[in-house]
N, C-alpha and C positions, 0 to 999 in steps of 0.2 A: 578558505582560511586566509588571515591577514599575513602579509610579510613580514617575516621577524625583520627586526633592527639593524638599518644597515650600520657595520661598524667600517668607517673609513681610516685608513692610517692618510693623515696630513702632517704638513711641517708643523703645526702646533700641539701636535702627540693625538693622541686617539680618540675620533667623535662617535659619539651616538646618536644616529637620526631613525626616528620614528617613521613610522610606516610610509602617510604621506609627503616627507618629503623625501622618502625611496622613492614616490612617483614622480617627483618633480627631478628627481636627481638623475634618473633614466633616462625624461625627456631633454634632459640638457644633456647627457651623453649621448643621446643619439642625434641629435641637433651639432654637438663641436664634434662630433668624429672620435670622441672618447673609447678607450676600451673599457667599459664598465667590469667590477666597480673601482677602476684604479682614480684615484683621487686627484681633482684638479679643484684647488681650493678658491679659486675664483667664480668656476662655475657650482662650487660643493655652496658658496657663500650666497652665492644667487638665490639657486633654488631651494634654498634654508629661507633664504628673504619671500619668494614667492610663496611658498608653499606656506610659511609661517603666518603671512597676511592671511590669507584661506582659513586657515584651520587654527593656528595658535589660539585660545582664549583666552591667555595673559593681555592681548592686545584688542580685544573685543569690545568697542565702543559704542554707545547710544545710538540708538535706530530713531531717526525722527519722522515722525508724521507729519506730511503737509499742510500747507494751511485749510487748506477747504474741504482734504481728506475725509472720510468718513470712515478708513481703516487705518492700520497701523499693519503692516506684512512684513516678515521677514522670514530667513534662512535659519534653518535649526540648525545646524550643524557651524555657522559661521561668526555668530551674533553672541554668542554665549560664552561666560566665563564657567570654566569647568569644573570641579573640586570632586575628584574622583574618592571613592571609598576603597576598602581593601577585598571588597565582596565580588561587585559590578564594578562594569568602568565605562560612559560615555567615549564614542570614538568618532571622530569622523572620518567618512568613508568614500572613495569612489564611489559613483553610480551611476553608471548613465539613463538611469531609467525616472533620476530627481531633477525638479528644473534647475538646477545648476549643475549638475552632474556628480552632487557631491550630495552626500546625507548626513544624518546623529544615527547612531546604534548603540545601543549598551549591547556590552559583549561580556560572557563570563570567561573566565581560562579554560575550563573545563569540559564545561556542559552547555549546549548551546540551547538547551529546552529549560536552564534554571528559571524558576519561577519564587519570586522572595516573598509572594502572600499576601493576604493584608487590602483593604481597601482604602484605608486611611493615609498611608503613607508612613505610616511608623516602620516599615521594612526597610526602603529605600536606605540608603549608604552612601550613593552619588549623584550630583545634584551641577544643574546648568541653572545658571541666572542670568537672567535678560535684563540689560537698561531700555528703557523705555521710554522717550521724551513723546507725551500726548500735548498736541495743541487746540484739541478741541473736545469742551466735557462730555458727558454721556453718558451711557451705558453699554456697554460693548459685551456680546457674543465672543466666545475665543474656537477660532475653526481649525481643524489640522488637518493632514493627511498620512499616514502609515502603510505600512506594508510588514513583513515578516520575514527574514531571512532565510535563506534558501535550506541552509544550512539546518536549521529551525524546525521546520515545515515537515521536512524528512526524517522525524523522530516524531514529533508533534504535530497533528495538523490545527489542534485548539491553543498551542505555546504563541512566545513571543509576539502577543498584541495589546500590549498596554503597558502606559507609566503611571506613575502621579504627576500631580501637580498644584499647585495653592490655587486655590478658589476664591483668592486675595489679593491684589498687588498688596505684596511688603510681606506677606503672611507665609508660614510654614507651610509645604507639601502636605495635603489633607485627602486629597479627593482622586481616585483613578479613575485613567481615562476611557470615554465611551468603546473607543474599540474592542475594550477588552470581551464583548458581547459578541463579536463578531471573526469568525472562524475560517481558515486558508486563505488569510490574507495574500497571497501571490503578486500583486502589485499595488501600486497607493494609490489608498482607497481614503474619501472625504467621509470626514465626523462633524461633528457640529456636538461642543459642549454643552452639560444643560445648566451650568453655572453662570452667572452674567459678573460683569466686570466693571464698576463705578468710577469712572474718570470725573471728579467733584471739580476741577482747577486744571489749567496746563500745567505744566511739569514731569517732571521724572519720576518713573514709579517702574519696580522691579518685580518681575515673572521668573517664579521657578519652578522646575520639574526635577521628578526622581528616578531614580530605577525602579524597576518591579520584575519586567519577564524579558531573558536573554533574548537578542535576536529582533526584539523592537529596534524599527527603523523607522525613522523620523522626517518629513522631508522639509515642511515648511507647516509656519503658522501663520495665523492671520486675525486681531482683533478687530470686530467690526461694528459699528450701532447704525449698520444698514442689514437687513438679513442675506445670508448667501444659502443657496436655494442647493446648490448642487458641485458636484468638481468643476463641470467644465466654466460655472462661473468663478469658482473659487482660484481655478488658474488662470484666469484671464484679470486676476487683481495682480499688479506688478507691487516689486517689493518698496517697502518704503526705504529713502535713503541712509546710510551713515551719516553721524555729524562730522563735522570738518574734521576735528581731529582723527576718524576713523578713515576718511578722506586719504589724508596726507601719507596713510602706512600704505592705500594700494597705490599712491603715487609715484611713492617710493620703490615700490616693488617696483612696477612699469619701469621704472628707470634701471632699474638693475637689469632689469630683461634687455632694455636698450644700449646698456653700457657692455653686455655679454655678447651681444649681437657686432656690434663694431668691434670688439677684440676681435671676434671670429673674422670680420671682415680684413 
């Protein structure tokens, strides 16, 4: 189960911080010698800064692909702007079993085995969108990796393994994803989409996915118009970069971590 909300009292009256930066806000109390969760708003502003870079999608900027690249990879959980529904709700989430230690989950309130139907996408309610700056045209492959929540698994062992997604850059959620074929997912496990993806021009072009079954976890994706054969080659494609301006927010973070660090000193 996720950690409710921590509510901190500060000199500026009363906050609300979401799950992840309860993570970040423990390890900075246990780093200044904090008595958690009494509030020190220097380091409460910190790690609202660090944690925010990570996970906020208000701040979620274009992923570019290299020049000579032949994929485009990134983080599900980091890359995305988020528009949650009132049904499902994308979250990102600790994990250390994702290559970043961080994943995407749709989570419902309720029922951790919900399942909203549908192959098309007409179910879905909540929805992540990717920018996308491609510098080389093509045709690209879109690959992922999944896994099922634990939480999931132990009600269902055929629940939570699959979203949608557009089968378009720019285009509505249409098509669910191949995992949904594939049963006790227990850790993340490589799919290979059978929809292909036309990059005509460089430019920016947008990726979205939906909800469909509680408990999908998400870890990373990857467009490619070279084939990837299997995970262990699929992990061995590093992610593609931020553009600068997405740059500048973990910059920023890093700093605030540095400026926390010399108080402490």
């Amino acid at each position: 189960m996720a950690d409710p909300p921590l509510v901190a009292q500060c000199a500026i009256g009363t906050a609300v911080f979401p799950p992840f930066v309860l993570a970040e806000w423990r390890r900075f109390s246990k780093d200044s010698g904090m008595q958690f969760p009494r509030c020190n708003l220097r380091h409460a502003a910190s790690a609202a800064l660090l944690a925010c870079v990570t996970h906020c999608t208000g701040l979620a900027g274009p992923i570019l692909q290299g020049p000579t690249d032949t994929f485009l990879a990134f983080e599900a959980e980091t890359n995305g702007v988020i528009n949650n529904g009132a049904v499902q709700s994308f979250t990102a989430i600790l994990d250390e079993a994702a290559s970043s230690g961080q994943a995407l989950q749709v989570i419902h309130p309720t029922n951790p085995a919900f399942n909203a139907g549908g192959t098309d996408g007409s179910t879905a309610t909540s929805f992540v969108t990717y920018s996308l700056n491609f510098l080389n045209p093509g045709t690209y492959t879109l690959y992922d990796t999944v896994r099922t929540d634990a939480a999931t698994l132990a009600l269902d062992v055929n629940a939570g393994n699959s979203f949608v997604f557009s089968s378009n850059f720019g285009g509505p959620v249409d098509t669910r994803s191949n995992s949904n074929n594939t049963a006790s997912l227990t850790s993340y496990t490589f799919f290979s989409e059978i929809q292909t993806f036309t990059v005509d021009a460089p430019g920016s072009y947008t990726f979205t996915i939906g909800d469909r079954e509680a408990g999908t976890t998400i870890d990373r994706f990857i467009f490619s118009s070279t084939p990837i054969a299997d995970k262990a080659a699929f992990d061995a494609v590093p992610n593609s970069i931020p553009e600068p301006s997405s740059l500048m927010l973990l910059a920023l973070a890093a700093g605030a971590a540095a400026s926390s660090r010399r108080r402490r000193a």
